[in-house]
GUMIMI-655895 format. One record per residue (C-alpha): residue number from 1; residue in one letter; x, y, z. Coordinates in pm, whole numbers, plus 50000, padded with zeros to 5 digits. Layout:
i NUM, aa A, east X, north Y, up Z
...
REM end
This chain:
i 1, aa X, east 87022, north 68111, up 11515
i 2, aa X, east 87359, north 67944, up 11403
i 3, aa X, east 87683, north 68120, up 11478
i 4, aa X, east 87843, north 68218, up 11215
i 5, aa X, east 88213, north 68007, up 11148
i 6, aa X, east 88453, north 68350, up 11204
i 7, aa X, east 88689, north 68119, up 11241
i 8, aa X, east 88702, north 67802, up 11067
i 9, aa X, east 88895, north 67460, up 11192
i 10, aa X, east 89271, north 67470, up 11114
i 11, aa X, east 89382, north 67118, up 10943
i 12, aa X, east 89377, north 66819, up 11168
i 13, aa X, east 89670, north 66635, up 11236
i 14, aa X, east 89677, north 66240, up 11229
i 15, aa X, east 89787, north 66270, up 11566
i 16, aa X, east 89556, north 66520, up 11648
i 17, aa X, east 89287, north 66305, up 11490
i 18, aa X, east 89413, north 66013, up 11670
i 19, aa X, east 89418, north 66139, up 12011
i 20, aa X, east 89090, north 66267, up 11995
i 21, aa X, east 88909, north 65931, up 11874
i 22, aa X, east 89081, north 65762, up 12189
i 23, aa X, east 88954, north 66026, up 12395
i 24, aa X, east 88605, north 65982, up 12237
i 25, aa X, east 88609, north 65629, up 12330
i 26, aa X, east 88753, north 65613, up 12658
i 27, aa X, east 88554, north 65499, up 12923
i 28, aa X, east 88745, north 65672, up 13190
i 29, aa X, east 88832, north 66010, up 13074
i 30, aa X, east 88646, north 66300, up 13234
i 31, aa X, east 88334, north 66344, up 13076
i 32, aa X, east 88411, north 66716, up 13012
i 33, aa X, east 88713, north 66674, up 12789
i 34, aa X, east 88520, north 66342, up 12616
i 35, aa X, east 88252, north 66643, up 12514
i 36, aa X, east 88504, north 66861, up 12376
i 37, aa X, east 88687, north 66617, up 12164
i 38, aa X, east 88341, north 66476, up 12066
i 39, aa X, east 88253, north 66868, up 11883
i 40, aa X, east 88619, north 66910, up 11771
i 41, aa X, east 88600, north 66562, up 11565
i 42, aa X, east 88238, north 66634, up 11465
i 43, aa X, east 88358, north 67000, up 11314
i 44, aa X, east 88673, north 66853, up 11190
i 45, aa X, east 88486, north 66574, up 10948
i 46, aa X, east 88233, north 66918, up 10833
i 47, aa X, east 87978, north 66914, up 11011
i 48, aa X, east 87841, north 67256, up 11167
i 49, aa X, east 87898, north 67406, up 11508
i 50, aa X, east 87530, north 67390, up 11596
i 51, aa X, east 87553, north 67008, up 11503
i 52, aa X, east 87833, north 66967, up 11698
i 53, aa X, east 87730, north 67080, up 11984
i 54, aa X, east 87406, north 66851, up 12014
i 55, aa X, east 87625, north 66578, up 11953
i 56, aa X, east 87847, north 66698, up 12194
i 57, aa X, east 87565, north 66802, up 12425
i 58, aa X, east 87642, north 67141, up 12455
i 59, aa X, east 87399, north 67412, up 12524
i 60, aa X, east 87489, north 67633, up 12201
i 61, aa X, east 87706, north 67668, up 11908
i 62, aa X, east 87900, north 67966, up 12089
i 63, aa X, east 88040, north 67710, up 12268
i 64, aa X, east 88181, north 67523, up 12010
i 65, aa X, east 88298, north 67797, up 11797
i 66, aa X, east 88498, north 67977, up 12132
i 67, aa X, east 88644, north 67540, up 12140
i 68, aa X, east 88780, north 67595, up 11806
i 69, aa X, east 88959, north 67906, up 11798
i 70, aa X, east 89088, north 67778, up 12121
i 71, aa X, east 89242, north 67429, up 11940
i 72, aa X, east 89340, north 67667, up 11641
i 73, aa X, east 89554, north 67816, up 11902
i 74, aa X, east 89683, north 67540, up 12144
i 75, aa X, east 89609, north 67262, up 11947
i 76, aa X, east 89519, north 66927, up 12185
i 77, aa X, east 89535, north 67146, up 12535
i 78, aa X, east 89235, north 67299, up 12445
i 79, aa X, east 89049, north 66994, up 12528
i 80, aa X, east 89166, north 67018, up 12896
i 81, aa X, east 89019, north 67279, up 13124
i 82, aa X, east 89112, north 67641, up 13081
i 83, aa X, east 89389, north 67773, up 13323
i 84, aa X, east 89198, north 67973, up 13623
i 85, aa X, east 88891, north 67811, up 13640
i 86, aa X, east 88645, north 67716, up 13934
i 87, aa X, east 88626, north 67916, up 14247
i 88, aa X, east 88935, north 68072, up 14349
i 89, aa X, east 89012, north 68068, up 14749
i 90, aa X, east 88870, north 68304, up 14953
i 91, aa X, east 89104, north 68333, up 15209
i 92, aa X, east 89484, north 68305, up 15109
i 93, aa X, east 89770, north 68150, up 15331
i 94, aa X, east 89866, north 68391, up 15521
i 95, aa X, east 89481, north 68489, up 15663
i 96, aa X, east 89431, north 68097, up 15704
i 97, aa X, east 89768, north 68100, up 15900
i 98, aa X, east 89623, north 68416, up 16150
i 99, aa X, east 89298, north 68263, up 16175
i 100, aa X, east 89479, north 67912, up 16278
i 101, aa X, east 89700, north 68113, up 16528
i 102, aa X, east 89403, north 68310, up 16676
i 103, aa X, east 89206, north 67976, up 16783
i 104, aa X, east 89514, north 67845, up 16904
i 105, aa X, east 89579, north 68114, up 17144
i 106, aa X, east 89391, north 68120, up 17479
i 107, aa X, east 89105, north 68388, up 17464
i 108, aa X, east 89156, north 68689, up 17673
i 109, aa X, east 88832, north 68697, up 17887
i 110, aa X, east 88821, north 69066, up 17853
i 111, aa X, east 88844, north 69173, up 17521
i 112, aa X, east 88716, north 68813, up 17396
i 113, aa X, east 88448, north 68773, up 17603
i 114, aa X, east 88473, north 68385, up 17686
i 115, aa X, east 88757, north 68157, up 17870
i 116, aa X, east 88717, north 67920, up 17602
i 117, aa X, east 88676, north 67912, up 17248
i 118, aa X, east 88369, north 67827, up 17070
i 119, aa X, east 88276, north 67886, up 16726
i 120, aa X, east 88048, north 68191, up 16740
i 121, aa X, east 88315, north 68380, up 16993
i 122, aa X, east 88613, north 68257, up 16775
i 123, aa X, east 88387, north 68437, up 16480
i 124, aa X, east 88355, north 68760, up 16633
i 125, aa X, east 88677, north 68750, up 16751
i 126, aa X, east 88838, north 68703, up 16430
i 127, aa X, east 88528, north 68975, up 16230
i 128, aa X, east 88710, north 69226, up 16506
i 129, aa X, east 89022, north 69152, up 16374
i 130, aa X, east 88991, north 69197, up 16017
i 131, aa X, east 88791, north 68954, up 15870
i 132, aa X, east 88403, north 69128, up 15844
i 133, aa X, east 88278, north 68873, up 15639
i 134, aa X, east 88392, north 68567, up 15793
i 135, aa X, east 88157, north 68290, up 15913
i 136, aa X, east 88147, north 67974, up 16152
i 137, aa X, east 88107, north 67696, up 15911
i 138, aa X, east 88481, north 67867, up 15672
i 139, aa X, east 88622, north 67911, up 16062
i 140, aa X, east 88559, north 67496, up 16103
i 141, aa X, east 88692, north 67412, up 15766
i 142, aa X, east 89015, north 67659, up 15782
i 143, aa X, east 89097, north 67459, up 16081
i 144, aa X, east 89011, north 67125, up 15960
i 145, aa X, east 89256, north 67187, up 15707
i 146, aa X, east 89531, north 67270, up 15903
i 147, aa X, east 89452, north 66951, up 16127
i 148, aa X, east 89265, north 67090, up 16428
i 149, aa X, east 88942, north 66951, up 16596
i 150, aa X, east 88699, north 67067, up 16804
i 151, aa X, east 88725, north 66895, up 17152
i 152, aa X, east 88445, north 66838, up 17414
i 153, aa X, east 88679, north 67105, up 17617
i 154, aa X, east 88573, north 67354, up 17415
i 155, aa X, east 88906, north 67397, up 17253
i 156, aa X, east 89085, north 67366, up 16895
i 157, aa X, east 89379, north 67083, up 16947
i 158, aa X, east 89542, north 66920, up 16652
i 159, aa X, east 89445, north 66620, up 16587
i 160, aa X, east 89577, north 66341, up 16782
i 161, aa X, east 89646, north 66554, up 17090
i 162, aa X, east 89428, north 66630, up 17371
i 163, aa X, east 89526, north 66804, up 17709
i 164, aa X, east 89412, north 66573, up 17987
i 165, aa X, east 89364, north 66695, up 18367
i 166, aa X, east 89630, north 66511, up 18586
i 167, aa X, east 89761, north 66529, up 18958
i 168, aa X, east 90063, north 66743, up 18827
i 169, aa X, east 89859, north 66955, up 18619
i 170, aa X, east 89684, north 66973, up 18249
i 171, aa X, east 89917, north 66771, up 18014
i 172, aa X, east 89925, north 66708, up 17670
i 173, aa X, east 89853, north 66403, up 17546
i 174, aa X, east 89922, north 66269, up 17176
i 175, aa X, east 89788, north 65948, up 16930
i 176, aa X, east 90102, north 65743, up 16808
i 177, aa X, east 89846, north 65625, up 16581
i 178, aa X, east 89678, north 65966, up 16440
i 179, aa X, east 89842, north 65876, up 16074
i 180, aa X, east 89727, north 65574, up 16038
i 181, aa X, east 89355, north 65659, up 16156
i 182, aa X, east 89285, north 65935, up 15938
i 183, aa X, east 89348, north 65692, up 15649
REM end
């Protein structure tokens, strides 16, 4: 079943009507705003939102009809994504920071339960302290991110900088060349 037109397409600017044809016919715009320019032109020349959306390869004429009252609205910035889209960050700044700062910290053998870090103990460690849900893999990539790798020591360095055994002791060691490597 059709949806009804509540709201019908507002009067199409040349510009308007411009931009969208070169939008239409670009071959290197994203393919989502090519499909929403593709339904606005189609309902601005008359045709109907269930037409549009085949030709725009939507799923339904909801769709369509939600695009227009949106362009009535905002005009061309409909055709880009909506503001606060796609998967919003789990863990803000501040709990990436702690969880950064906890695998940086030697583990206290005691209330840890290992001399050295590895991803399961750094886990529980970190569920203990106020993050229940938290897993391995989000561990990895939170430290990833903030330039860390796992070493064959068993322990989270940035990257670039290993501690190395010597004579004198265990000193730190760092790439001069870490920038260029990671490309």
């Amino acid at each position: 079943m059709a949806t009804p037109q509540k709201e019908p397409i507002r009067a199409v600017a040349s510009e308007e009507q411009a931009a969208l044809e070169r939008l239409v016919r670009s071959s290197s715009a994203r393919v989502d705003q090519v499909r929403r320019a593709t339904a606005l032109l189609a309902v601005a020349q008359g045709q109907g939102f269930a037409a549009a959306a085949r030709q725009a390869g939507f799923g339904s004429s909801t769709t369509v009809a939600k695009l227009v009252v949106r362009f009535n609205r905002q005009g061309l910035a409909a055709v880009r994504i909506a503001a606060g889209r796609g998967r919003q960050p789990t863990y803000d700044l501040p709990a990436r920071a702690r969880i950064v700062a906890t695998a940086q910290r030697s583990p206290d053998r005691k209330t840890d339960g290992t001399a050295t870090w590895s991803l399961s103990t750094l886990e529980r460690t970190l569920r203990r302290e106020g993050f229940p849900r938290l897993g391995g893999t989000t561990v990895r990539r939170v430290l990833e991110a903030a330039g860390s790798s796992y070493q064959k020591t068993r322990t989270w360095c940035p990257t670039g900088t290993a501690e190395r055994k010597r004579k004198s002791g265990i000193v730190r060691v760092t790439d001069p060349q870490t920038e260029l490597k990671r490309g």
